[in-house]
N, C-alpha and C positions, 0 to 999 in steps of 0.2 A: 042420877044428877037431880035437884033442886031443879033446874029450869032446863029449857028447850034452846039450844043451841042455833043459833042467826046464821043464817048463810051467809058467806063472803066476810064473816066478822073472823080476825085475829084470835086467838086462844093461847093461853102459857099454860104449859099441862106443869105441875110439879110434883113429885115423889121423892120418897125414901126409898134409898136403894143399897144395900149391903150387898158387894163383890169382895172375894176369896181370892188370896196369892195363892194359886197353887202347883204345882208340878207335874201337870195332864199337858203342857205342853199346848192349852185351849185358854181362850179369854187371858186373863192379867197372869201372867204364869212366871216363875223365877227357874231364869237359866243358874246351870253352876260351871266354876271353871277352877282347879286347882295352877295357885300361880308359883314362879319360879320357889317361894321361901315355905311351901305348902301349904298355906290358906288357903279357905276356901271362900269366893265372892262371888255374889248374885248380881242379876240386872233382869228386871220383868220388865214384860211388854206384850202387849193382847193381839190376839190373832183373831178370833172371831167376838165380836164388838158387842156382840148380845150378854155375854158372861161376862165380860168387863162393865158396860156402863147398858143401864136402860135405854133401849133406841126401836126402831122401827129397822130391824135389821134385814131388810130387803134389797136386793140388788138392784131395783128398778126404781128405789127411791133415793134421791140426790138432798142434802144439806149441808150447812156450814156448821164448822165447830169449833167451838172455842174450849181449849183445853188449861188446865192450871193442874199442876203436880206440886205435892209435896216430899223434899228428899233432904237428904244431909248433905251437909255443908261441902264436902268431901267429892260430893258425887255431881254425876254430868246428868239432866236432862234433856232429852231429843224429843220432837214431833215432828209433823207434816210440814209444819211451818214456824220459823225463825223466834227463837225468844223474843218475847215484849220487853220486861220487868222478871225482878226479882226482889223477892223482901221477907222478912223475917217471917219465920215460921213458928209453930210449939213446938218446945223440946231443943231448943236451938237449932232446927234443923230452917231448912230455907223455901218459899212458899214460891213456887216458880208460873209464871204465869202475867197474862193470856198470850198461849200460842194462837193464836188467830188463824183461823182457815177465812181466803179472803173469796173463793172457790167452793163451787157443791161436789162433794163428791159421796159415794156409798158410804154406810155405816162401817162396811168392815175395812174399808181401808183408810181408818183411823190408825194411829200407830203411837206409840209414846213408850222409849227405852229411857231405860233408868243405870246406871253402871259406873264403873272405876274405869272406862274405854279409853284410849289415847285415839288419836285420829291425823291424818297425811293430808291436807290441801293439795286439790289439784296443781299446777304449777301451768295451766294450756287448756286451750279447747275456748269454751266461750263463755263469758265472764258471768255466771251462775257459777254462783260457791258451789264446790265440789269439794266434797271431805269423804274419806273411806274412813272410816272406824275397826279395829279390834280390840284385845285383850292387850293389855302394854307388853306381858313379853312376846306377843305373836303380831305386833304393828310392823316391824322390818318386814314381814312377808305379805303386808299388804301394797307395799310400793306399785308393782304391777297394774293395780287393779284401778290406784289413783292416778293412774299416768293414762292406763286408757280409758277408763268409763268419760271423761268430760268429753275428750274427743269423739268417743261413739252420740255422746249426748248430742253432741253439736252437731255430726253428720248427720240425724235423723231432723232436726230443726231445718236443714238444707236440705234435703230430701222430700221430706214429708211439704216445705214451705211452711211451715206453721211451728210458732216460737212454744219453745216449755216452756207454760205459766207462772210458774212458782219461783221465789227468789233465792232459792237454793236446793240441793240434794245431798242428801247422805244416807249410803252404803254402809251399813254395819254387818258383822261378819260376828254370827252367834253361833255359842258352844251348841245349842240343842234349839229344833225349832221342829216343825211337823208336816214340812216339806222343802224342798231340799232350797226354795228363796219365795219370798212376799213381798208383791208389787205394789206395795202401800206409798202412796202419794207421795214423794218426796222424802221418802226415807224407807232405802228399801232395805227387808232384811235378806240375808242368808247364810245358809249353814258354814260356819268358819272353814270347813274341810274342802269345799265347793268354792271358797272366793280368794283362798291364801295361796300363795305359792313360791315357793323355795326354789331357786334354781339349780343351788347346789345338790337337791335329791329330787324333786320334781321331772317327772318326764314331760316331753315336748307335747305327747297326748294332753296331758291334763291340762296344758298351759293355755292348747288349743280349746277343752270344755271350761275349762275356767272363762275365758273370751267369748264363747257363746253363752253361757249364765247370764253374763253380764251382759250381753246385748238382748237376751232376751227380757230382762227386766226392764232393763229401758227401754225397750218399745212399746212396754204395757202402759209406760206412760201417757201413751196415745192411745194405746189398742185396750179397752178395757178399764183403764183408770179415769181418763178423760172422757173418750165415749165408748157405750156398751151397748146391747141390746136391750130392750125393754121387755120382752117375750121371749119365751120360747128356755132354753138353756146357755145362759147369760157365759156362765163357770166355763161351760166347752167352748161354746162361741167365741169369746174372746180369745181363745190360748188357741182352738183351731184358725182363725185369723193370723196370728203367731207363726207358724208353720214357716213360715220362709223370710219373715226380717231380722229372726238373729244372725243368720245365716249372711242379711246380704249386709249387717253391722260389723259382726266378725269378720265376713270380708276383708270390709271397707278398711280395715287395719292390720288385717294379716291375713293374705291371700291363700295358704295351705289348709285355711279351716273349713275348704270349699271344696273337697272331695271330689271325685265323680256322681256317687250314690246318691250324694246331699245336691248337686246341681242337681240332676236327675229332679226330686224333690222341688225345687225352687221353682224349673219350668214344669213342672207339673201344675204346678200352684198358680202360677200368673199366666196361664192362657189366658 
């Protein structure tokens, strides 16, 4: 650097930075899905925030972000937080933006999906927008998920006493991801095969792990999303914390996902 940097002075760092779509299932990455008439349609979205956009990709550091996407006209936009604006783009395509983070949270649980998705509004629970997202001929099998996820939301705001920040959530249900769901702020993802379910061929098992996914995601809303560790092993700690509130979420809405083995488990954990 030219000069000697001031303590306690402000600084705008700026760079050029080239990120890759690519299919590692890492950083800005393009799922695929063949639909009912055989096409085939994408929708990227980054998992680890360092390969998508320049940041200080540390879990013990907190910032706000202000996101802008550019997509076709065609297609749906998501992030952590609620569209601003929208307005023209090159190429006729549409320049979406600022999603506004109004909130610090870690670099990696940024999130921004890009897709052809339909999605199910909650209809219950507590008056945060609630939307489930899939693939348009796989949204019938997302009802389930839209019916409980607001209400597991809201039980944990009553439970916990401490309201969800954000002015909405949404659950997307992706053909390919790199574990089996991602508790990114306010839009979380997970593996379509993990969050859909058919009652007409689904068994009651899955219906019962499908309800624990989902409560486990939304307790990272607290447990790890909102506060984490600062030291030590952030990744474990958080999800070992975990250990017993999907369980007492799934519960809270259907009583058979509480086994013996898994009780066992819960009062093990809350001595």
């Amino acid at each position: 650097m030219d000069e000697e940097l001031i303590k306690g002075e402000r600084y705008t760092l700026q760079m050029e930075f080239l990120g890759y779509l690519n299919d590692q299932l890492r950083g800005f990455y393009r799922s695929t899905y063949r639909d009912d008439d055989g096409t085939t349609n994408c929708d990227p979205f980054p998992t680890h925030a360092r390969r998508a956009f320049p940041c200080f990709d540390e879990p013990a550091l907190k910032a706000t972000f202000e996101v802008h996407l550019a997509r076709e006209t065609w297609m749906t936009s998501l992030s952590n937080m609620p569209l601003a604006e929208t307005r023209p783009g090159r190429s006729g395509g549409l320049g979406v933006g600022p999603l506004r983070e109004e909130r610090p949270h870690v670099p990696y649980l940024v999130a921004f999906v890009v897709s052809d998705f339909s999605y199910i509004p909650s209809t219950s629970g507590k008056d945060t927008l609630f939307r489930m997202w899939a693939q348009p001929s796989a949204i019938r099998h997302a009802e389930y998920v839209s019916e409980v996820g607001s209400k597991i939301l809201a039980f944990y705001e009553s439970y916990f006493n401490v309201s969800y920040p954000l002015p909405k959530m949404d659950m997307v249900a992706v053909p390919d991801i790199a574990v089996r769901g991602m508790e990114n702020w306010g839009l979380i993802t997970m593996i379509d095969r993990s969050i859909l379910y058919d009652p007409d061929v689904d068994s009651a098992n899955h219906k019962d792990t499908l309800l624990e996914v989902v409560a486990h995601e939304l307790a990272h809303q607290w447990f790890g999303t909102w506060s984490r560790p600062l030291v030590g092993r952030p990744a474990h700690s958080t999800r070992d914390s975990l250990l017993s509130w999907p369980y007492i979420g799934a519960h809270m809405y259907e009583w058979r996902v509480l086994p013996p083995y898994k009780g066992g488990v819960l009062e093990k954990k809350m001595d």
